[in-house]
N, C-alpha and C positions, 0 to 999 in steps of 0.2 A: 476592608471595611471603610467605607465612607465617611470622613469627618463630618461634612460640608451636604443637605441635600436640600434643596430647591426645588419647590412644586410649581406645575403650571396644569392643571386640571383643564383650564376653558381648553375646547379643539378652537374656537378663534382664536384670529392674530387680535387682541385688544391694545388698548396704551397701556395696560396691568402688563399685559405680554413684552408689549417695547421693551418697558423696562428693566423689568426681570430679563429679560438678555440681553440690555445692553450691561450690566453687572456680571454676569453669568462669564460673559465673554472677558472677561477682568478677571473673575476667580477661579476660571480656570487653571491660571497657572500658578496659582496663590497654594490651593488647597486641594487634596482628596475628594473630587466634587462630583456628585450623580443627580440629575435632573430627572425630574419624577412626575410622568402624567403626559401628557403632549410634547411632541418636538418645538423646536423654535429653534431659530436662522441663528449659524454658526456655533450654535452649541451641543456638547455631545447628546448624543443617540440617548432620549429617557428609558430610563427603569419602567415597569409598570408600578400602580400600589402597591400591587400583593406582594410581588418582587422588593420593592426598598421596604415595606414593612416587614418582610421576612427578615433580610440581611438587617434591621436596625435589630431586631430584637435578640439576634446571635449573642450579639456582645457589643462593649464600645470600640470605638475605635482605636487602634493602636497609638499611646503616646497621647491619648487625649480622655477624661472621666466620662467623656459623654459626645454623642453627634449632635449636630444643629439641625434643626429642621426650618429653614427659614419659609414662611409662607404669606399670602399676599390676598387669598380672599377668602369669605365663610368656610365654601366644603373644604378648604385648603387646611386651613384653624382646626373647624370639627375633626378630620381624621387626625390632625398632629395629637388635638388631646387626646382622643380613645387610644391611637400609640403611646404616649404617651400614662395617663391616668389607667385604663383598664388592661391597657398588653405589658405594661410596666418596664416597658420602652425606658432605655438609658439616654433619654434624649433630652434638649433644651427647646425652645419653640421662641424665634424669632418675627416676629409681624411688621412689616412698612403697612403704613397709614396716609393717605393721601387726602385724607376728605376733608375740605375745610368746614365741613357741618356738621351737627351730632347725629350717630350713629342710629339706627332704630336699635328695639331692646335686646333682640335676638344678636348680632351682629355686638354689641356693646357687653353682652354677660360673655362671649368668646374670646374677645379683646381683653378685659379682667384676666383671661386663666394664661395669658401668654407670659413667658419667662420675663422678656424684653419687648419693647415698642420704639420701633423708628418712625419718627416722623417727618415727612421730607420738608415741610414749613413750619414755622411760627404759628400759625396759625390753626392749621393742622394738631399740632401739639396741644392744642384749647381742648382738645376734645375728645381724648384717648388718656388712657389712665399708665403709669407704669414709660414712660417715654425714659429712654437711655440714652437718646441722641435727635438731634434735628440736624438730616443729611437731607438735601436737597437732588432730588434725580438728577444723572449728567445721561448725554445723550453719548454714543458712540464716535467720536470726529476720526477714528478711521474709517470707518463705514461710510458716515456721513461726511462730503469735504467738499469740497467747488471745483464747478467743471474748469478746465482750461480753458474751454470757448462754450459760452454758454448759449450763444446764437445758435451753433452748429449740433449741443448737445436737446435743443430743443427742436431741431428741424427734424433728426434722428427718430424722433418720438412717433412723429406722423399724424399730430391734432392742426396741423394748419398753422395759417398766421405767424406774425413773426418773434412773439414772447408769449411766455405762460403766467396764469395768476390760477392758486387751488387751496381752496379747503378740503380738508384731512380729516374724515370719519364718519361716524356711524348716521345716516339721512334721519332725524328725528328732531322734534322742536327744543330739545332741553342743548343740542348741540348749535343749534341757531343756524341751519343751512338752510333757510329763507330767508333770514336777514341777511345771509351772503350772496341769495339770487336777491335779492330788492337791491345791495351794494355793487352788483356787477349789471342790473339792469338801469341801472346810473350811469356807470363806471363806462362800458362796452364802447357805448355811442361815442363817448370822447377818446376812446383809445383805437382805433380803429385795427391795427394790427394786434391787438390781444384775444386769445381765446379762452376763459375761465373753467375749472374745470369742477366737479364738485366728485371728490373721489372718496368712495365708503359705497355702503350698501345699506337699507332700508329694512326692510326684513319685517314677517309678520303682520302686527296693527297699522304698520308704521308707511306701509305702500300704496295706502292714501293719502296720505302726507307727501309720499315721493308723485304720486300721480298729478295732484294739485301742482307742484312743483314747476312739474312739466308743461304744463299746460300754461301756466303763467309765462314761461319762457317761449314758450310757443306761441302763442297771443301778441306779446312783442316783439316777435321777429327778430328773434336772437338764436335760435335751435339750435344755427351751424355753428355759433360762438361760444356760447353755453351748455354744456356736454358733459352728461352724468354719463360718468365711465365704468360705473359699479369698484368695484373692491380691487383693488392693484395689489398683486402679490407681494408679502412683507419683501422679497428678495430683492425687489424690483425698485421697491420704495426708494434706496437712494440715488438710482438714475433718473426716474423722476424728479426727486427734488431738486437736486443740481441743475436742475437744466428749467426750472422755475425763475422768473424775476420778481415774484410776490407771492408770498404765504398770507392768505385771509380766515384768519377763525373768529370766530363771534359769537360762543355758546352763554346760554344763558345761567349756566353752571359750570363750573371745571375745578375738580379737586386738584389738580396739576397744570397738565398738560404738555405734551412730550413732542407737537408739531412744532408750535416756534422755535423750538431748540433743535429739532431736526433738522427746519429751515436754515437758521443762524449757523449749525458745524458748516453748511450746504456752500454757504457766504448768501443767503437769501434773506432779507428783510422782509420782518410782518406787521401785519395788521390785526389788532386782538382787542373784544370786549375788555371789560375791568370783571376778570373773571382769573380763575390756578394764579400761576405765579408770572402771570404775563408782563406786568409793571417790572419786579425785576428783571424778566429775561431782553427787554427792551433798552437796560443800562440807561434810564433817567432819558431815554425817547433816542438816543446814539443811533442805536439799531432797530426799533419798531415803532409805532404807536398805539397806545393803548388810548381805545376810545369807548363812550357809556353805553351803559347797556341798551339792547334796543335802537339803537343808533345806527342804521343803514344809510344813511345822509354823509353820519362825518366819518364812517367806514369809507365810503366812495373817495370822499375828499384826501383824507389821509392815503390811501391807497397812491391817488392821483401822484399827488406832493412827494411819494417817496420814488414812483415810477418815472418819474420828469427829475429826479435830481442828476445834476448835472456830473457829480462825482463819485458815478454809480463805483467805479472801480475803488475808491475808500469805504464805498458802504459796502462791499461785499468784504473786505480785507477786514473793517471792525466788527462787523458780524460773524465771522469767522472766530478774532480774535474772543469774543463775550466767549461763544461757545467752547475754546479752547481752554479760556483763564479760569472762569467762572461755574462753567456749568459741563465739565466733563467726566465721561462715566469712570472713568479713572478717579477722579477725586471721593465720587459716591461711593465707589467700590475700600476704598483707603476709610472712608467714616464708618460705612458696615464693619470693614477686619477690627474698629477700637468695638464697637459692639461686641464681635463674637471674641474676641481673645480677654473684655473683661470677664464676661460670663467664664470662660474656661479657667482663666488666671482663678476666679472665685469657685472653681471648683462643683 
């Protein structure tokens, strides 16, 4: 019987998903651990529902009063409580919270019935009721870590040119992947060896948005340079990123965000709106710049400034270093076990 169970319902790879496995991949060897609902990269083979809700309601788990169900979005919550409140489920119900804004009402009366609340910022914690810790996400730096030649590990790839620059996710305006083509239709001309990449997928309403996209980049005579590659497989994501010399994100919302930290274990410096937790992950501008919103101007510039430094070889060593000291899924994984072992210690 499983102490420890972890849902991931979405079948996409999201940055909900990042996360939850880069933790996953920690608690594996922590605890009696079943993932429940979709696979994700390196972690074991999931249960189905019917399957972990069957095996929770057998009995607790050995050595323990009760299982944890830790969960991460609405249908995640909603089933934990019907296992919990109507199957009468021996269980406790764990939620991370990532939203730096208030919740709509549905989503906020679910958030109430949870045992515990993590929230991974300060900020975040403004807005959720019941908070037992403020753990901040780490990102994986085994996974993620810096190529040994990052020339060679970009030629490898086969996008051309002689360095890469990319933003990471979902093509829609709340993510701000037109103020990353407005900062790379700046950017391009002065760098003549770079090729920008815009990596995610669009999907649905949102492929007029991508169409427009295209067309702008086409109109300026940039096609070959600028190159929407659709969705890069989670597996794949970290030889991609390593082999990048700029990370560019610029949403115009971000309850986290899990790229710049990707970039940084990578040793790659970014460029990031004043949006998630982008300010810290940047160590007071060490390793990235955070610039205003709607600002595709000082996106470009700053990009520039970090890609002409002359000490690239210390920017990638102290980008490395944040992602290691600061912001590792180890550490995350260590602030969750004081969550679940108060809960258990309380019985």
């Amino acid at each position: 019987m499983p102490e420890l169970f972890v849902t991931n319902y979405n079948p996409n790879f999201t940055g909900v998903s990042a996360t939850a496995a880069n933790v996953i991949r920690q608690q594996v060897a922590r605890y009696d651990l079943a993932l429940v609902g979709q696979p994700l990269p390196g972690c074991p083979t999931p249960l189905t529902r019917a399957a972990a809700s069957r095996i929770t309601r057998s009995h607790p788990p050995e050595n323990r009063p009760f299982a944890i169900w830790h969960v991460r979005r609405n249908p995640e919550m909603r089933s934990a409580i019907w296992l919990r409140d109507v199957r009468r489920a021996p269980i406790k119900i764990v939620f991370t919270s990532a939203a730096q804004r208030l919740h709509s009402a549905y989503p906020r009366w679910l958030i109430r019935q949870m045992d515990a609340v993590i929230a991974t910022t300060d900020r975040a914690a403004e807005f959720v009721p019941n908070v037992r810790a403020v753990v901040p996400h780490g990102v994986d730096t085994d996974l993620f870590a810096p190529a040994t030649n990052r020339a060679a590990a970009w030629e490898q790839l086969g996008f051309g040119g002689t360095h890469g620059i990319a933003t990471v996710g979902r093509i829609r305006p709340e993510k701000g992947t037109d103020l990353f083509v407005e900062a790379m239709l700046r950017l391009l001309p002065q760098r003549p060896g770079a090729i920008a990449l815009v990596v995610g997928r669009a999907g649905g309403k949102h492929e007029p948005f991508l169409t427009k996209l295209k067309a702008q980049v086409e109109a300026a005579g940039l096609a070959d340079r600028l190159l929407f590659i659709g969705e890069y497989p989670a597996s794949d994501l970290p030889k991609l990123m390593r082999a990048l010399s700029l990370v560019v994100q610029l949403p115009r919302y971000e309850g986290y965000g899990m790229v710049p930290l990707e970039a940084l274990a990578s040793g790659v410096p970014f460029v990031g709106s004043d949006a998630g937790y982008y300010g810290a992950f940047s160590d007071g501008g060490r390793v990235g710049h955070v610039v205003p919103q709607e600002a595709p101007d000082a996106a470009a510039e700053a990009a520039l400034s970090l890609l002409t430094r002359e000490d690239q070889t210390t920017l990638t060593q102290a980008a490395r270093d944040v992602a290691e000291r600061l912001f590792s899924a180890r550490a995350e994984a260590d602030g969750i076990d004081a969550v679940y072992r108060d809960l258990w210690d309380r019985g």
